[in-house]
C-alpha positions as CSV (number, residue, x, y, z in Angstrom):
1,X,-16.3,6.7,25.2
2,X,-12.9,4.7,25.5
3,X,-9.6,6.4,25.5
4,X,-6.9,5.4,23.3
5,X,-3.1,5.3,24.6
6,X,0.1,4.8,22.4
7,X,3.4,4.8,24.1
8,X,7.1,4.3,22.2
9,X,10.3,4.0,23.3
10,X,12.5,6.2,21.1
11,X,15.2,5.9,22.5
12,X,17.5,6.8,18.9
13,X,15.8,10.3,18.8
14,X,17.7,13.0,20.6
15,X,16.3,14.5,23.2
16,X,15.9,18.0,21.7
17,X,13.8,16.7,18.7
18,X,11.6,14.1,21.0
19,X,9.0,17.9,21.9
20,X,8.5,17.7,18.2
21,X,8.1,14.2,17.9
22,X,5.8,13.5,20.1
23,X,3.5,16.6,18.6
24,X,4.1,15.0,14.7
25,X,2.9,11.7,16.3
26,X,-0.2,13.5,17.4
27,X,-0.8,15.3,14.5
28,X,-0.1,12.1,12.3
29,X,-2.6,9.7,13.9
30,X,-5.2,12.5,14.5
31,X,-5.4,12.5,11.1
32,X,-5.7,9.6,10.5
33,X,-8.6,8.8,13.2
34,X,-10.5,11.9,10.9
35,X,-9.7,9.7,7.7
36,X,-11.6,6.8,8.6
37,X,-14.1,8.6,9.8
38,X,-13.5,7.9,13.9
39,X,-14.0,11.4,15.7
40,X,-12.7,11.9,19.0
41,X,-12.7,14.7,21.8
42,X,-8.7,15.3,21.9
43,X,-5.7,14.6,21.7
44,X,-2.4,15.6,23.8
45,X,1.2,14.1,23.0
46,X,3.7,14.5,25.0
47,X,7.1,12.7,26.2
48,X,8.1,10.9,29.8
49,X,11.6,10.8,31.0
50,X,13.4,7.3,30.0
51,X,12.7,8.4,26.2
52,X,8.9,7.2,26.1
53,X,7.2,9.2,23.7
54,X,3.1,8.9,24.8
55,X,0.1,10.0,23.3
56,X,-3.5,10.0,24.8
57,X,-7.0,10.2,22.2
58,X,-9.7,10.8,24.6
59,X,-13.2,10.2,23.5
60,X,-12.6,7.7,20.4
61,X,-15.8,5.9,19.7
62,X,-15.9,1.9,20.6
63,X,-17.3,1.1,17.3
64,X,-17.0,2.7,13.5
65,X,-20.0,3.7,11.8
66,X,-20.6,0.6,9.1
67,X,-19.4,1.6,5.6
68,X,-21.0,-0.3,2.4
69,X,-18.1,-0.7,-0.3
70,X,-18.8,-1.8,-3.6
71,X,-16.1,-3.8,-5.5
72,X,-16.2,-3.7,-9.1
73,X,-13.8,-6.0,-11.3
74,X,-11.4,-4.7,-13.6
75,X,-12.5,-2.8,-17.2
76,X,-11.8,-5.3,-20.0
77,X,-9.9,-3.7,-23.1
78,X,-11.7,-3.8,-25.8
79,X,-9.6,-3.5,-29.0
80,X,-7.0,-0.3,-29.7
81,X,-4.0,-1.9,-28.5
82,X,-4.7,-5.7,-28.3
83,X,-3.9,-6.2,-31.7
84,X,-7.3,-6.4,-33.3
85,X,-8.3,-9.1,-30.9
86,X,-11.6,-8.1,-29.2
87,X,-14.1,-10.6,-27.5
88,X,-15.7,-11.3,-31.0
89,X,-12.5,-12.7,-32.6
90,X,-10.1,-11.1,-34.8
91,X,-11.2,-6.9,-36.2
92,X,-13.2,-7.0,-39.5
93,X,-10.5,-4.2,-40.7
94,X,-7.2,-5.9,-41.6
95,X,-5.9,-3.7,-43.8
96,X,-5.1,-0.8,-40.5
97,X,-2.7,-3.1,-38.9
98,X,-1.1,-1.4,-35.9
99,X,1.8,-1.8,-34.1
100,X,1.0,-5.2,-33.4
101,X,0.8,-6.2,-37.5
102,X,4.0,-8.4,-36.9
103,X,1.9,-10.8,-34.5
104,X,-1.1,-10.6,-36.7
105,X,0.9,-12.0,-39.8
106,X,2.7,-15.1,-37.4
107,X,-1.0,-16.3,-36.3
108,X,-2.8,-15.8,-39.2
109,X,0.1,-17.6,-41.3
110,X,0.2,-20.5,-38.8
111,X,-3.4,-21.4,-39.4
């Protein structure tokens, strides 16, 4: 299995903080790998002189397992607050006129 390196120059973090930086990095895109379903063996962060903060994923497989995702499109709202107006035309009940019963009265008296 293919090993995965990520080095970064951090040069604006103090060097007292980079010990914990470089182990929040692991923990971060360990994570991560388990999120989208990519196991691996390890992991090890550490940091190099010159401010390189480095960490090694051994054992991260070449290829993800396929996933199947089904998309569905949008719910359509279906008449308690769109004014009365549902995919049949206006409500059959006029006389409950909700919020909406000033826009209601401008289209039906511009017809």
């Amino acid at each position: 299995m293919p090993d995965l390196l990520l080095e970064f120059l951090s040069e604006e973090i103090p060097a007292r903080m980079q010990a914990r930086a470089a182990e929040d990095l692991r923990k971060l895109v360990t994570d991560r790998l388990v999120a989208a379903g990519l196991a691996y063996e390890g992991a090890q962060g550490f940091r190099r002189r010159r401010s390189v903060l480095t960490l090694s994923v051994h054992g991260v497989p070449a290829r993800q397992p396929d996933i199947k995702e089904v998309k569905r499109p949008p719910r359509r709202r279906t008449g308690k607050r769109d004014c009365g107006i549902s995919e049949g035309g206006w409500a059959s009940n006029r006389s409950k006129m909700p919020r909406c019963s000033r826009i209601r009265k401008a289209i039906s008296t511009s017809r």
